[in-house]
N, C-alpha and C positions, 0 to 999 in steps of 0.2 A: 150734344146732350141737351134735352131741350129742360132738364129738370135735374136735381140733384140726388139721387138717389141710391142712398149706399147700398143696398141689394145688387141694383144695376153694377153701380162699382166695384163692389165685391166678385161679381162672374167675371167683368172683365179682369180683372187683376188674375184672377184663375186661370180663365183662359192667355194670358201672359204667362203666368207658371207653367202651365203646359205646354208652352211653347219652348220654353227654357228648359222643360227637362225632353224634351224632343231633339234637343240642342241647335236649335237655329235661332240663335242669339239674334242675330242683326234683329230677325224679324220681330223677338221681344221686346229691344228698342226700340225699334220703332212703335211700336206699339204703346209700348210707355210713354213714348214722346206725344204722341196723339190722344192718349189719354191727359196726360196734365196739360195741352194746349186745353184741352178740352173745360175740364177744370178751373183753370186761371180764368179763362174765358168767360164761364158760370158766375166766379166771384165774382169778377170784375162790372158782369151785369147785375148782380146784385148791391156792389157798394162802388157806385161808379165816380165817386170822388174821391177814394182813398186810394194812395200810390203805392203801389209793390214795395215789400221792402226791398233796400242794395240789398244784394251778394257778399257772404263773407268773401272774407280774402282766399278762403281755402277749396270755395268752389268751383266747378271749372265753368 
């Protein structure tokens, strides 16, 4: 994602929904997983000295 833009993020997340209700989960997941690399990725080149927060205890 070379820009942040919630329209863009928006279709994709749709197109994950569609994919979920087709019912090929795996492939949702992944797809989500590649979107918030995607994501994290963005912030991170936007505030590239601030650190991730920890994980609660409860996440996996």
């Amino acid at each position: 994602m070379a820009e942040l833009n919630p329209h863009n993020v928006a279709q994709r997340i749709d197109t994950v929904l569609d994919i979920l209700v087709a019912g090929d989960y795996h492939s949702a997941i992944h797809n989500l997983e590649i979107l918030k690399a995607e994501l994290l990725e963005q912030v991170k080149r936007e505030r590239p000295g601030e650190q991730g927060s920890p994980k609660s205890p409860w996440e996996i």
